[in-house]
Every structure is written in C-alpha cells, then in structure tokens.
N, C-alpha and C positions, 0 to 999 in steps of 0.2 A: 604268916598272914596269907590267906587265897584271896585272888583278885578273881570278879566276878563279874561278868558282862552282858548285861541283859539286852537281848535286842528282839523286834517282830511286834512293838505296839502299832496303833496306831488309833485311829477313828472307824468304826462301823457299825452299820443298821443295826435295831436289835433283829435278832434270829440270826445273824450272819455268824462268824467264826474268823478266831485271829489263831495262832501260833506263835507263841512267846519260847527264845531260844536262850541259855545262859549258857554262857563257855566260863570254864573254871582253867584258871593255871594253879594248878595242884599237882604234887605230887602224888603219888598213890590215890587219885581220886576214886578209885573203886572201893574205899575204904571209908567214904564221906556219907553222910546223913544227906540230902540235900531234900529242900524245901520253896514251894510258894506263898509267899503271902501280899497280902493287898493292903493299902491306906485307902479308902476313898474323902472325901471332901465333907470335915469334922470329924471323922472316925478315927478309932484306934486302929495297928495295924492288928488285922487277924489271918489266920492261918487258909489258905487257899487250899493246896496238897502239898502231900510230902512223899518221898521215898527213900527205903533205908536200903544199904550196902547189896544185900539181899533181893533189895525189889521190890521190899513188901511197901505197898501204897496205902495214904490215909487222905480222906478229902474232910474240906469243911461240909457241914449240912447244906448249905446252899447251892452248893457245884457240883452234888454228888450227883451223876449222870448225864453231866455235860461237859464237864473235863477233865482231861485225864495227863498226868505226869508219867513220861518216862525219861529214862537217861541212857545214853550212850558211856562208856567207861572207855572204849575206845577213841572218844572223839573228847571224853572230857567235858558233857555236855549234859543238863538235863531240861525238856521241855514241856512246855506247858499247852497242850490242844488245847482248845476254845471250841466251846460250839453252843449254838441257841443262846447266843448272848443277852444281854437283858441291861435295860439302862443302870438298873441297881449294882452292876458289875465294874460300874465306872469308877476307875482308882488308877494308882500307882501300886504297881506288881514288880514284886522285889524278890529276886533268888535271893536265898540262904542254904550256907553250905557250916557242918559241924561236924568236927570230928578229936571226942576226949572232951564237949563239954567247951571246946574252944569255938566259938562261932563267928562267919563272916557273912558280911551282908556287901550287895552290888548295889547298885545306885537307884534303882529304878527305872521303870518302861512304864508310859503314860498310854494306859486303855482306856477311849471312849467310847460312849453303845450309845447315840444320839441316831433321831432321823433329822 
C-alpha cells in the first residue's frame, strides 16, 4: 500500500495560484501512474491531471492551460501548479498513485478560490 501526502492548499482570490505537493513512500515510484483529482461540494470526484511513468500528461477540460502536473522521481513527489484560479475550482484535491491496476488515494487538501 503507498502512503500519500498531500499538502500546499489553502484559501485564495480567483486569478491567484496555489501549488499542491504529494510525497509518495513508495518504492520504485518512478514506475507509478500518479494522478489529480478533485471533489468539490456535491460533485463526484473527477479527474484534474494525470501523469504516467514516462511523463506523458493528461488534463481534465476545464484546467487545460491553467495547470500543469509534474513529478519529481527523485524526491518521490508529484505536483500540481495552479494558476487563474476560479471559484468553480473550489474542492478537495486528492493525489492518486497506481501501479498494476492497484490504486492508492491520499487524504485530501482543501482549495478555496473565494474573494
């Protein structure tokens, strides 16, 4: 089982920018699928972005050109830029990490986009 730690929400303006960090204790993490995704308040969770072992990046339709996922393999890390935020953004952002179809979710980090 990967433990998963999300941290770097917080509260801010729309237009502003937050940085959301997940640390993975995994082994061989450089071999993991890792993923963002959101709940906001009634919704289901849907897909933020994602990145695979490789690199290659996938975003939902609504974040496409405002944020961007990468990972360190080194640090064991993958994060989530923010930028032009938007009150509609407001949720609980939750790392997920898979690897073989085996998947683990972190806890959550609570973004607000409020003035």
């Amino acid at each position: 089982q990967v433990q998963l730690v999300e941290s770097g929400g917080g509260l801010v303006q729309p237009g502003g920018s937050l940085r959301l960090s997940c640390a993975a204790s995994a082994r061989l993490f450089s071999f993991f699928f890792m993923g963002w995704y959101c709940q906001g308040p009634g919704k289901q969770r849907e897909l933020v972005a994602t990145i695979t072992k490789d690199g290659r990046t996938n975003y939902g339709d609504s974040v496409k050109g405002r944020f961007t996922i990468s990972r360190d393999n080194a640090k064991n890390t993958v994060d989530l830029q923010m930028t032009n935020l938007k009150p509609e953004d407001t949720a609980v952002y939750y790392c997920y990490a898979d690897r073989g179809g085996s998947g683990s979710w972190g806890q959550g980090t609570q973004v607000t986009v409020s003035t």
